[in-house]
C-alpha positions in Angstrom: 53.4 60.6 158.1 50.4 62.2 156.5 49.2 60.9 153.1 49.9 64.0 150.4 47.1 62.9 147.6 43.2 63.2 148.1 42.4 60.2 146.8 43.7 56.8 145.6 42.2 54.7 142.8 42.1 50.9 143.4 40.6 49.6 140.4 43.6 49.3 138.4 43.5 51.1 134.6 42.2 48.4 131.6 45.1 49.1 129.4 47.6 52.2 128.0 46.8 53.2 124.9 48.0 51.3 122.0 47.8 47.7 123.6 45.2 45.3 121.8 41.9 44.5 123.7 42.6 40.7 123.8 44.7 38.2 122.3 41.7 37.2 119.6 42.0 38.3 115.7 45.0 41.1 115.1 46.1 41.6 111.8 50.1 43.3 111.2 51.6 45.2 108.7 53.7 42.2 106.6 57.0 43.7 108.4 57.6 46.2 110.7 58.5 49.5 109.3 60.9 52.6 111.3 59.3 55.6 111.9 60.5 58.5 110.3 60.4 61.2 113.0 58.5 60.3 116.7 55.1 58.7 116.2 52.7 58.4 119.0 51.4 55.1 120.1 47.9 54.2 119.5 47.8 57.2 117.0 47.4 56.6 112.9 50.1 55.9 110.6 51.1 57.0 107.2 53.4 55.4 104.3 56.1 57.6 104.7 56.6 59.5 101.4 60.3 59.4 100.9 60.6 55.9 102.0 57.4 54.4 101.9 58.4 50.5 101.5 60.1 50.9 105.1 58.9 54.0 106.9 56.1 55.3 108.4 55.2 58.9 109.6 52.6 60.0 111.7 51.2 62.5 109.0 49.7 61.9 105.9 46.6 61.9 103.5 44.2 59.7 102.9 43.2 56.4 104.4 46.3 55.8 107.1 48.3 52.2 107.2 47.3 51.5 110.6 47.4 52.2 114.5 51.1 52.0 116.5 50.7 49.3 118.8 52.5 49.4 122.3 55.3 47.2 122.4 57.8 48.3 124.6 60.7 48.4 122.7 61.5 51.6 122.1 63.9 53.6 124.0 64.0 57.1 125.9 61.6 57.3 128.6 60.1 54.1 129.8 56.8 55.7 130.6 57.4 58.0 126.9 54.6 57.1 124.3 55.9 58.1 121.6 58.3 56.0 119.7 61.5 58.0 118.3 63.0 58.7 114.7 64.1 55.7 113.3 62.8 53.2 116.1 60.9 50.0 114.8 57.1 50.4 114.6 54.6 47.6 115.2 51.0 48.8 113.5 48.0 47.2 113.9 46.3 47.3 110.3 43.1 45.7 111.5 42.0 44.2 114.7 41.0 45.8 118.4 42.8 48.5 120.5 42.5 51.0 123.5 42.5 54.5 122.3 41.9 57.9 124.5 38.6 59.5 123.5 39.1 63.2 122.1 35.4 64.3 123.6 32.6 62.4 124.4 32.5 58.8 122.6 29.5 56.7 121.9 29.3 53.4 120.6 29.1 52.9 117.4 31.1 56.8 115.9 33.5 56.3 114.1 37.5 57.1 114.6 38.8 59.8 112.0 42.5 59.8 111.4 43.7 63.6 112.0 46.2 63.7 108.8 48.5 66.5 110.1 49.3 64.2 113.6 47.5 60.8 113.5 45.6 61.5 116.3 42.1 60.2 116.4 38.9 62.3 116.7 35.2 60.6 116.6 32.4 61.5 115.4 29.3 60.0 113.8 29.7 57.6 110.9 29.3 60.1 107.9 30.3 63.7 109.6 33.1 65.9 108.3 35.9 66.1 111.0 38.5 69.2 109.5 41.9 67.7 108.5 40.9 64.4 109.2 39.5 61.0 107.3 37.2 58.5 108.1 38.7 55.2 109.3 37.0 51.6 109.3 37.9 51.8 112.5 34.5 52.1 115.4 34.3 52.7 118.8 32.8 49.5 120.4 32.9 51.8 123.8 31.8 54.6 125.0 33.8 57.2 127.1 34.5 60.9 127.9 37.6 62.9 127.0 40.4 61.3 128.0 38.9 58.0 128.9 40.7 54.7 127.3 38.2 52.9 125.1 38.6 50.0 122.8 38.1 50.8 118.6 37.8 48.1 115.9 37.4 47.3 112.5 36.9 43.6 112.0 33.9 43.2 115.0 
């Protein structure tokens, strides 16, 4: 039996994005909210603006609540990132978590919340990134589009 792939990878991926780097200082929302419509793990969330005491959406304006941290307790698909309407949200308000990087990251740029998706986009601390704020939130990695690296804001 032939092998059909061209190569295998044996080092073995650091994390999915949305997990925390370690088990060292993570800080929660005070309760965990629903989302209101499908939010993407290890994106930005938003108050949402109906509901805002106990839902979050994955667009908004302004500085976001926090990043949706993988928990594996949503259901659908079981390898499905994104967490469906009405599901209970865990968000990471400040702490240390693996994102994807959008383009080439340096350590040091700064993550800037896309308010139409929550997506994250970097970009040097002080640059303009169209439809998106600046976060507190710092890449303490480096990486190239679609590379996991780990973003923080208490380090």
């Amino acid at each position: 039996m032939a092998f059909a792939g061209t190569s295998v990878e044996i080092t073995p991926a650091p994390a999915v994005q949305g997990d925390r780097v370690n088990n060292g200082a993570i800080f929660y929302t005070a309760h965990n909210f629903l989302s209101a419509g499908p939010v993407t793990v290890g994106n930005f969330v938003w108050r949402d603006s109906t509901y805002p005491e106990i839902a979050v959406a994955a667009a908004g304006s302004d500085d976001p609540l926090g990043i949706v941290e993988r928990t594996h307790e949503y259901t659908g698909t079981p390898d499905s990132l994104v967490v469906p309407d009405k599901s209970n949200v865990t968000i990471i308000e400040k702490g240390a978590v693996w994102v994807p990087a959008d383009t080439t990251v340096s350590v040091g740029d700064k993550a800037f919340a896309i308010e139409a998706d929550g997506t994250i986009q970097f970009a040097a601390s002080g640059s303009t990134v169209t439809g998106g704020v600046e976060t507190a939130w710092t890449a303490f990695t480096s990486g190239t589009t679609g590379e996991l690296i780990m973003i923080s804001n208490v380090l």
